[in-house]
Wavefront OBJ file of the C-alpha trace (Angstrom):
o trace
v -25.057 -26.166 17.945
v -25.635 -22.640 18.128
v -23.134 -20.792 15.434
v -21.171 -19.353 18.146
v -16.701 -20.373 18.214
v -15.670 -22.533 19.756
v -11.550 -21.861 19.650
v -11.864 -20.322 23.273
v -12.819 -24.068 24.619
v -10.675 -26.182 22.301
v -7.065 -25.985 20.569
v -7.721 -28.223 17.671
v -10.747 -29.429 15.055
v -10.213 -32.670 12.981
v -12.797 -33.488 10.662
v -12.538 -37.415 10.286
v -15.008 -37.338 7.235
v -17.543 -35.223 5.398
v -20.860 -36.811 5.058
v -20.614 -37.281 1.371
v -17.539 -39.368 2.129
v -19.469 -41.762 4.343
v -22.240 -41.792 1.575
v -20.003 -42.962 -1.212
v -18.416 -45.603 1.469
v -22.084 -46.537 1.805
v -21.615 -46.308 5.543
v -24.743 -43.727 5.089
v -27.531 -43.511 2.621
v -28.304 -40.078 0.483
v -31.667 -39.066 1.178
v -34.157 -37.986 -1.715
v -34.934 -34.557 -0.466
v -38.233 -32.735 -1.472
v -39.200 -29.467 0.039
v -42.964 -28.879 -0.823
v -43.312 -26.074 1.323
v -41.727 -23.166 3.149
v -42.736 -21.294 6.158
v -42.575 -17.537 6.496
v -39.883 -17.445 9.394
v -39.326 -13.451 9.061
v -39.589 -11.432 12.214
v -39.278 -14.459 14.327
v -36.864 -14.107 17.612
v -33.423 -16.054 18.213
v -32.297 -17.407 21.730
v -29.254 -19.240 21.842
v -28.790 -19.398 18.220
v -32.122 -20.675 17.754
v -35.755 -19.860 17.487
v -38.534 -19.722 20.202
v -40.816 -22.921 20.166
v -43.946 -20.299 21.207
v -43.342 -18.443 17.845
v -42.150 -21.441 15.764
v -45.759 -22.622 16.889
v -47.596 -20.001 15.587
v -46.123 -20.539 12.285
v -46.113 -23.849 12.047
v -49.369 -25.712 13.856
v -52.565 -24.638 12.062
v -54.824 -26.920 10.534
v -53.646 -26.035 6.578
v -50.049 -26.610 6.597
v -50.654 -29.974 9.067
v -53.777 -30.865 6.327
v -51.133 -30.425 3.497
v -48.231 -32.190 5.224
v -50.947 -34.852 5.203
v -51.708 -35.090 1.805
v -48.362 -34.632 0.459
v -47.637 -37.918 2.833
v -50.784 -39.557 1.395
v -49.761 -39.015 -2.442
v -46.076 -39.716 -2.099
v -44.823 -41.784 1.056
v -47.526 -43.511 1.920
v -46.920 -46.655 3.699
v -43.322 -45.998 4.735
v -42.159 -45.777 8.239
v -41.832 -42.072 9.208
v -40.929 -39.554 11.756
v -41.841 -36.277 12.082
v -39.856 -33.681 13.678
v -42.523 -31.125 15.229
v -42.697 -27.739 17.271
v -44.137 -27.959 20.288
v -46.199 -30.727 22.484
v -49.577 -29.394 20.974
v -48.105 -29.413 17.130
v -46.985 -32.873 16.987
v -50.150 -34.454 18.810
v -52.439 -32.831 16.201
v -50.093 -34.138 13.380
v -50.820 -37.209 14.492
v -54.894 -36.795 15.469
v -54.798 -35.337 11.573
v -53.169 -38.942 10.585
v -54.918 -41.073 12.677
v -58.391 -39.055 10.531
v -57.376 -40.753 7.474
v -56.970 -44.268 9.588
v -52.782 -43.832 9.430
v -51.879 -45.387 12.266
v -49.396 -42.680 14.305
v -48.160 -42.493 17.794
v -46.751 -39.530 19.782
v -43.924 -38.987 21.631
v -42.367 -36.377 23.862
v -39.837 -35.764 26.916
v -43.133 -36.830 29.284
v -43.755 -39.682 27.758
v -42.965 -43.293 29.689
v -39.813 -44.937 28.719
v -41.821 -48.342 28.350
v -44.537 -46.888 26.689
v -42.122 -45.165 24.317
v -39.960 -48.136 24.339
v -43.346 -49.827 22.885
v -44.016 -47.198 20.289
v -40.538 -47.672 18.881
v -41.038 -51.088 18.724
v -44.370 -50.708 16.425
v -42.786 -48.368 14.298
v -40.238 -51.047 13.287
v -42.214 -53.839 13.319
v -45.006 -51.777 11.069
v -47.292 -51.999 13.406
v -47.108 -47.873 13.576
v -46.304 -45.990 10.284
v -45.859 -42.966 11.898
v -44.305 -41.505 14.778
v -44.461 -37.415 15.755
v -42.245 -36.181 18.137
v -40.776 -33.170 19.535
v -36.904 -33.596 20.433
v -36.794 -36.980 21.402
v -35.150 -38.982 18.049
v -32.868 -36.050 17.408
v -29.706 -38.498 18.767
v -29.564 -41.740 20.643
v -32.171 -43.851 18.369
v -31.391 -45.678 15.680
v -33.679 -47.250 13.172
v -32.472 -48.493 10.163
v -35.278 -49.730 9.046
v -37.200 -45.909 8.559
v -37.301 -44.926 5.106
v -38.805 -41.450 5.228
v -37.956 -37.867 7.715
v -40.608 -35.304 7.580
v -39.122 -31.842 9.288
v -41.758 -29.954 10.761
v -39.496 -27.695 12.898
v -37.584 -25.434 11.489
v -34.209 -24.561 13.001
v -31.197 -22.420 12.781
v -28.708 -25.122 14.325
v -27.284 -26.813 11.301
v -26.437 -29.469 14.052
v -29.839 -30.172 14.673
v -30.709 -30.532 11.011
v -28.238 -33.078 10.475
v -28.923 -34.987 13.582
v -32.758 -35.141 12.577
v -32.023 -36.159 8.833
v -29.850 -38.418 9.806
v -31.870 -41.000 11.365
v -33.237 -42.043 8.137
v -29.682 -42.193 6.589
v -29.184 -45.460 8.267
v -27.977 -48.464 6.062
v -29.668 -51.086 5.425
v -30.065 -54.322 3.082
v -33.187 -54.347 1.121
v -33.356 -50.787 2.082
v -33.393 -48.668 -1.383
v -33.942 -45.046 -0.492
v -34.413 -42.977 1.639
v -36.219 -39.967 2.249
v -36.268 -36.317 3.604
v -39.572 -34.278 3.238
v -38.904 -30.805 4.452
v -41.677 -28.252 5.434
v -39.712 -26.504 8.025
v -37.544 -24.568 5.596
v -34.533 -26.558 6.802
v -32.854 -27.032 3.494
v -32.927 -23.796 1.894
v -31.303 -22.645 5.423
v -28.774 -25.439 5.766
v -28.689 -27.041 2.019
v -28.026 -30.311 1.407
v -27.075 -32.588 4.539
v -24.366 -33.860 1.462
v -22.589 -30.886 1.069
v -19.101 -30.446 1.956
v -18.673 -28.019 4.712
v -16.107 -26.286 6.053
v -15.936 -26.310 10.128
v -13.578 -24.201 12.257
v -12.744 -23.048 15.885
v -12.680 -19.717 14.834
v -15.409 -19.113 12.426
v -18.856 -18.752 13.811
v -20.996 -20.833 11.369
v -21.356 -19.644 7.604
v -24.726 -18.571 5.892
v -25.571 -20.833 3.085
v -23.684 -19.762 -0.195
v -26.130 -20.593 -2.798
v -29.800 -21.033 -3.380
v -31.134 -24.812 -3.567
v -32.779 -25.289 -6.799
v -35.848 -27.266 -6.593
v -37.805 -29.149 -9.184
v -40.969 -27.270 -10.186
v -42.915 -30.192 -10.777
v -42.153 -32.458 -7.922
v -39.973 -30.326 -5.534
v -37.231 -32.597 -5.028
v -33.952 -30.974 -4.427
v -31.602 -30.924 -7.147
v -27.981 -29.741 -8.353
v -27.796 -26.266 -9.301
v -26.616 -26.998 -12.612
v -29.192 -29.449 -13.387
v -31.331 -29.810 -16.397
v -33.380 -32.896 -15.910
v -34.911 -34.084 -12.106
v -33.540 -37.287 -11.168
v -37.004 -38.360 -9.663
v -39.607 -37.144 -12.517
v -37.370 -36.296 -15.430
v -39.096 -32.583 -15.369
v -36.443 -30.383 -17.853
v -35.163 -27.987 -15.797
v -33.764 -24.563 -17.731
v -32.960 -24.073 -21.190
v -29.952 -22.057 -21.061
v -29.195 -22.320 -25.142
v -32.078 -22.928 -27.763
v -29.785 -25.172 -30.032
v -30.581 -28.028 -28.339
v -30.862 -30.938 -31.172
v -33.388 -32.905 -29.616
v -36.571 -35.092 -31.668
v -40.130 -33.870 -30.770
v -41.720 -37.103 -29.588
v -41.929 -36.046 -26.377
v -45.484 -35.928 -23.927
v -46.182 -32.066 -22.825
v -47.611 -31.671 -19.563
v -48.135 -28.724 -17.332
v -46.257 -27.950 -14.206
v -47.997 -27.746 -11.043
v -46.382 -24.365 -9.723
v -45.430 -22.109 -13.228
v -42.509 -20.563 -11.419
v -39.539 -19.478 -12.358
v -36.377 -22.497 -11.500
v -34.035 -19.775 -11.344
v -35.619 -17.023 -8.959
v -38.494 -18.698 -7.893
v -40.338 -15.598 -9.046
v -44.255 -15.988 -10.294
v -44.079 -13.431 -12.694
v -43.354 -16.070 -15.385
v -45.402 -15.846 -18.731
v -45.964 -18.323 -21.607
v -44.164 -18.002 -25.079
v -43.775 -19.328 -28.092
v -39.648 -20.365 -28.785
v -40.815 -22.876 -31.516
v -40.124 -26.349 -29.400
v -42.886 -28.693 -30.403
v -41.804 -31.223 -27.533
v -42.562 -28.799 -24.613
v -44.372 -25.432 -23.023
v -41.957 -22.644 -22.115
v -41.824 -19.668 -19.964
v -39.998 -17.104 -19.678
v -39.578 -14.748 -15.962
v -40.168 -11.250 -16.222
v -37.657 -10.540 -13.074
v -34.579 -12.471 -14.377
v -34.971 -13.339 -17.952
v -34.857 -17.390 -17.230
v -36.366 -19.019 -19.848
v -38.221 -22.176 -18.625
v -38.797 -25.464 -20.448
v -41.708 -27.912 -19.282
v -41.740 -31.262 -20.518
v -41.415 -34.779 -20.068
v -37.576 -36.603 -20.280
v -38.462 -39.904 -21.888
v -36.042 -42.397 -21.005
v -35.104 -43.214 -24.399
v -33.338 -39.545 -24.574
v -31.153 -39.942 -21.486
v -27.695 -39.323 -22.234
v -24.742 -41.810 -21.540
v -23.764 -39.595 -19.042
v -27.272 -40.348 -17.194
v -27.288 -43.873 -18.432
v -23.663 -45.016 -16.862
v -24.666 -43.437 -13.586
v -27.789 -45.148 -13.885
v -26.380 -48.581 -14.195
v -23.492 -47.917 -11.850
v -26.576 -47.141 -8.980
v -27.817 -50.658 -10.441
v -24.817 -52.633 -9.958
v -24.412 -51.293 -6.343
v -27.291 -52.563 -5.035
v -27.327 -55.520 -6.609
v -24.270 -56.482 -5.358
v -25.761 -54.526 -1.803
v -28.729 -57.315 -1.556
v -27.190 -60.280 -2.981
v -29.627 -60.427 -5.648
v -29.516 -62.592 -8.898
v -26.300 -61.526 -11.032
v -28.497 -60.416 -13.853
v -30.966 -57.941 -11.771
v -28.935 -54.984 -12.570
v -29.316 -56.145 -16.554
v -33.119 -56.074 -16.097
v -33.934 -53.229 -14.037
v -31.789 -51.208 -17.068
v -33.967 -53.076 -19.746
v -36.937 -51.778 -17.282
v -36.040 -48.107 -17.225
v -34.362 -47.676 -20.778
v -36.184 -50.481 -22.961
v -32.421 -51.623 -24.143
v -29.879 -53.978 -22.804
v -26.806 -51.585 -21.561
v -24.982 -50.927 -23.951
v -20.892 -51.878 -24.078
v -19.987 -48.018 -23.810
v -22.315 -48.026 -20.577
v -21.120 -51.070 -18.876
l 1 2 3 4 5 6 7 8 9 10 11 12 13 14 15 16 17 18 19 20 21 22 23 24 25 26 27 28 29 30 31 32 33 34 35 36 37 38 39 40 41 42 43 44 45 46 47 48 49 50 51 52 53 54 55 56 57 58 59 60 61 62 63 64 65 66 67 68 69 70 71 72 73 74 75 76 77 78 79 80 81 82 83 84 85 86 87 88 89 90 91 92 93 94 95 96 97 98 99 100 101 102 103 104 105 106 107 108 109 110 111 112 113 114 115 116 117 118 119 120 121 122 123 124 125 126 127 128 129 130 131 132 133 134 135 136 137 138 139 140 141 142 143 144 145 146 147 148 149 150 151 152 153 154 155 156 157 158 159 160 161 162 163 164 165 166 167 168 169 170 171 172 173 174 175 176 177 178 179 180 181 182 183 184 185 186 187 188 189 190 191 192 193 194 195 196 197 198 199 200 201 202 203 204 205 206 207 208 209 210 211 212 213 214 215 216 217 218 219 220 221 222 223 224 225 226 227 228 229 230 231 232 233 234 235 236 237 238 239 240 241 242 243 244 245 246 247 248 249 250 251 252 253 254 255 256 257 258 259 260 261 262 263 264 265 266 267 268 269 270 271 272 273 274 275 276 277 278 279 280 281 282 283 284 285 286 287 288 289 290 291 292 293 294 295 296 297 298 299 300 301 302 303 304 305 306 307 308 309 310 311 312 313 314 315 316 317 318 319 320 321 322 323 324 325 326 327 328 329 330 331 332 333 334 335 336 337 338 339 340 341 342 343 344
């Protein structure tokens, strides 16, 4: 897990699947991945491939960035079964002193702690008993819980094998289970990317620096495809790469939280006028980007959207055994129609 080859100890790598394989065999939920903040990890020293827990400390465990990780849980996961993945001993106890403030019930655990007693925790955190559980190394790998629906990272890391072992603990399948998801504050994903993407592993090759630049949602922060134009999770229009865009006005204009450029994530971004009643754009000063906020009402989505839409419908339907017209309903839900015979 440190970057370093590996051809001088082994003869032969076969890679039985990528984890988008196992996702579209649904052997493995894709997690909903938000990244509302970033630490400032410059200057900070490498051992092994990774960085100090003393220094990752001092970055990470201070009373406004645990306050925030708070709130952010608060606003958008409360009530669902999480872990965090923290620094040090000290870090994760105040995450959860900072939860248990707010009457969260959260537990911590570490390599000290009593296997029955942590045996016990476990137990509360699947039973609901405990929403939250803090720890520091100890549900990287040999815990499984398919029942957690939300990973908050906490501790940043330069071992990409790490990163996927933490994520993946709330990848676990489930039935009844309809998302899951990854909160990063730890910088993890804009080191590593997507715990999706296809990578490329070798003997020979120590391991690769990211190739591109996540793109993340200005509104809501979820992660989304670089050539995006809508966010899956609040509909938020992306970039505006061509002005011809034949498009009604009856749209609802709101302001993004963060006015920053999508592109280069620059804040010298300014307001102007390109004529489009159904929105407020910006334009960066750095890059050029011209930046459209507004709000994607469903009854705009494209066929494209809607198919995929229905498609996501169908599969867990058929997943949970529900009634053979859910699907049909939860469409006539989201897009006020019946699906139409060129989506079905």
């Amino acid at each position: 897990g440190d970057g370093k080859e590996m051809g001088q100890f082994y003869n032969a790598l076969y890679v039985v699947a990528q984890v988008q394989t196992l996702v579209d065999e649904e052997h493995l939920m894709d997690p909903s991945t938000y990244v509302p903040s970033q630490p400032d990890l410059s200057g900070l020293k490498l051992v092994g491939g990774d960085y100090v827990d003393k220094e990752l400390d001092a970055v990470m465990n201070y009373d406004t960035l645990i306050n925030h990780m708070v709130d952010y849980w608060l606003n958008n996961n409360k009530n669902k079964r999480t872990v965090f993945f923290a620094c040090t001993v000290d870090h994760s106890k105040k995450i959860v002193d900072a939860f248990n403030k707010v009457d969260i019930r959260a537990e911590h655990i570490d390599h000290s702690t009593d296997t029955n007693e942590r045996d016990a925790i476990l137990k509360r955190l699947k039973s609901g008993k405990t929403t939250i559980v803090s720890n520091v190394g100890v549900l990287v790998e040999g815990w499984n819980l398919p029942e957690l629906e939300c990973v908050t990272l906490a501790r940043p890391t330069k071992s990409l094998v790490l990163y996927l072992q933490m994520v993946g603990r709330v990848m676990r399948v489930l039935k009844g289970k309809l998302e899951a998801i990854l909160v990063d504050h730890a910088g993890c994903v804009m080191e590593h990317g997507l715990v999706t993407d296809e990578r490329d592993f070798s003997l020979t090759n120590a391991a690769k620096p990211l190739s591109y630049i996540p793109k993340l949602c200005p509104n809501c922060s979820r992660v989304v495809n670089v050539k995006s134009r809508l966010c899956p999770h609040c509909d938020c229009v992306l970039i505006v790469r061509s002005l011809n865009i034949k498009l009604t006005n009856n749209r609802q204009l709101y302001e993004a939280c963060r006015e920053r450029c999508v592109r280069c994530n620059s804040a010298k971004i300014k307001k102007c006028d390109l004529g489009l009643s159904y929105a407020i754009t910006y334009q960066c000063s750095e890059c050029g980007e011209y930046t459209l906020y507004g709000k994607y009402m469903s009854n705009f989505a494209s066929d494209r959207k809607r198919r995929k839409e229905h498609k996501r419908l169908l599969k867990i339907q058929k997943f949970n055994e529900f009634h053979k017209d859910w699907a049909r309903f939860k469409y006539m839900e989201i897009f006020k129609g019946w699906p139409e015979k060129t989506i079905i």
